[in-house]
C-alpha positions as CSV (number, residue, x, y, z in Angstrom):
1,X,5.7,0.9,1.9
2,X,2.7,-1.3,-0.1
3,X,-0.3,-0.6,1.5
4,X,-3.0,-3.6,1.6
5,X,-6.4,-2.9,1.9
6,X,-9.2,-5.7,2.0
7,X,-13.0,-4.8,1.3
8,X,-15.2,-7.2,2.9
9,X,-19.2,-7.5,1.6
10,X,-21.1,-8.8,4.8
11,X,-24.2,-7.3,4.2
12,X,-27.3,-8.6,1.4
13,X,-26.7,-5.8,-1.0
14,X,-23.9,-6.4,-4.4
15,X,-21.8,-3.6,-5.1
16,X,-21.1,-2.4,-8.1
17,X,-18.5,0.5,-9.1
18,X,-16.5,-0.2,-6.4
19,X,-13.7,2.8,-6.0
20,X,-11.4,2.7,-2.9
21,X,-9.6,6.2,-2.7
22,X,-6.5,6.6,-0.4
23,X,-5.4,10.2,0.4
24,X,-1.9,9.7,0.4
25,X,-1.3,6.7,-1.7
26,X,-2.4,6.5,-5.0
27,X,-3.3,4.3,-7.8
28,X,-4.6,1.8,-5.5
29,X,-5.0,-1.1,-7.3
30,X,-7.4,-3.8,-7.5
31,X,-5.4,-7.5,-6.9
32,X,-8.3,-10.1,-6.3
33,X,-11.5,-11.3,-4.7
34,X,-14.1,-11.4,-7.1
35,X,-15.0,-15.0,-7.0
36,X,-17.8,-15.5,-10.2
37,X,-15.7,-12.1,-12.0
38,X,-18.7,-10.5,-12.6
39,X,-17.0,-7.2,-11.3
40,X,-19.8,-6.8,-8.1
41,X,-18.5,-7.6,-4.8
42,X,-21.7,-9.7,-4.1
43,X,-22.4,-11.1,-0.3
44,X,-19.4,-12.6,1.6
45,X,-17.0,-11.5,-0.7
46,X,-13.8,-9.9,0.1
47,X,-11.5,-7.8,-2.3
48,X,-8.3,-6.7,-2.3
49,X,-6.5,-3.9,-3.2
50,X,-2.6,-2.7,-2.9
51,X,-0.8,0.7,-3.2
52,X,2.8,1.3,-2.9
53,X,4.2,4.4,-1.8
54,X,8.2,5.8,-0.3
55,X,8.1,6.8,3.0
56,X,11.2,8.9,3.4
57,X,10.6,11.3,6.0
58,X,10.6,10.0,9.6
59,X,7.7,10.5,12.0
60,X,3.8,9.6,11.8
61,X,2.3,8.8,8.4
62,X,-1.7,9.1,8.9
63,X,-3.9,8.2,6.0
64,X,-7.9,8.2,5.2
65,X,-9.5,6.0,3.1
66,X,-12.8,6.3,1.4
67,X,-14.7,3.3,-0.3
68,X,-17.4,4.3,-2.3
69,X,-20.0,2.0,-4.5
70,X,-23.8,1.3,-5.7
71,X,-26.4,-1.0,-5.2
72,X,-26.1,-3.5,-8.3
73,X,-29.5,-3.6,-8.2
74,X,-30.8,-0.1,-8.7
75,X,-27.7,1.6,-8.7
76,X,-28.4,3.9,-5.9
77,X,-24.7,4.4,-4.2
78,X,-24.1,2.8,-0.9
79,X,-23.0,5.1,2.0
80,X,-19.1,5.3,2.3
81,X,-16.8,3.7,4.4
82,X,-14.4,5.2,5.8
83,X,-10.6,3.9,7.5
84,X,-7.7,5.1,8.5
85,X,-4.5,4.5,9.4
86,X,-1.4,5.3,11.1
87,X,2.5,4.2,10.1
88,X,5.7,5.5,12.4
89,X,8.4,5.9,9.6
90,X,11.9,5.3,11.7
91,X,14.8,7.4,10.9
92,X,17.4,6.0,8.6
93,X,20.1,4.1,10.9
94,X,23.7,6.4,11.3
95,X,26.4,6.0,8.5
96,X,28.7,3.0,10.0
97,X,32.3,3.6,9.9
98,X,34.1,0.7,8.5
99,X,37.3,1.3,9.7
100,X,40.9,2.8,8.1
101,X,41.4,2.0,4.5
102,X,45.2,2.1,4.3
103,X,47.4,2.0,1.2
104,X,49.1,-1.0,0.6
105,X,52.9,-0.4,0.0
106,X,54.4,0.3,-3.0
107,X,56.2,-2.6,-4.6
108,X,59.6,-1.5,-6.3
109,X,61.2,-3.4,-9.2
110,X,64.9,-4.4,-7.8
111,X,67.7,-4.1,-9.5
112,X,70.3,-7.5,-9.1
C-alpha cells in the first residue's frame, strides 16, 4: 500500500521544518511541491509526501498522522494538524484448482 499525503499552506504564515509523521507507515517521504525550493511551504503551496507500507493481514488498517512546523518568520512552531485514515485490507482470494495434471504416456522404443 503507498500512502499519499498532500500538505496544503492556505493560511499567510511560511512554514519552515516541515515534519509529517505517520504512525504506522514510516519514512514518509517528501516527493514535491515546493515551487521557489526554498524549503518553506510558503502561502498556496501544496506538498507532497508518499510512504509505502505491506498490508498483509485482513481487516481495518487505521492510521494518525501528525504534521508539525514553525513560523519561518520567528520560528515559533505552528499548532499541529492532525488526519487520519482508515484502509479495509481484503483477504487474499482462495487457492484456485487448475485442474488434473496427468502423466503423459510412456513412449517405448519398438523393436521391428
Amino acid at each position: 500500500m503507498t500512502y499519499t499525503y498532500t500538505e496544503r499552506n492556505a493560511g499567510d504564515t511560511p512554514i519552515s521544518g516541515l515534519k509529517l509523521v505517520d504512525d504506522i507507515c514510516s519514512p514518509v517521504v517528501y516527493t514535491g511541491g515546493d515551487a521557489d525550493g526554498n524549503s518553506v511551504l510558503d502561502k498556496g503551496e501544496t506538498w507532497t509526501f508518499t510512504c509505502s507500507r505491506i498490508l498483509s493481514d485482513a481487516g481495518t488498517v487505521a492510521n494518525h498522522v501528525v504534521v508539525q512546523g514553525q513560523d519561518a518568520r520567528d520560528g515559533r512552531q505552528v499548532p499541529d494538524e492532525v488526519a487520519q485514515a482508515s484502509v479495509q485490507v481484503a483477504p487474499p482470494p482462495p487457492p484456485q484448482v487448475m485442474g488434473e495434471v496427468t502423466t503423459p504416456p510412456a513412449v517405448l522404443p519398438r523393436t521391428l
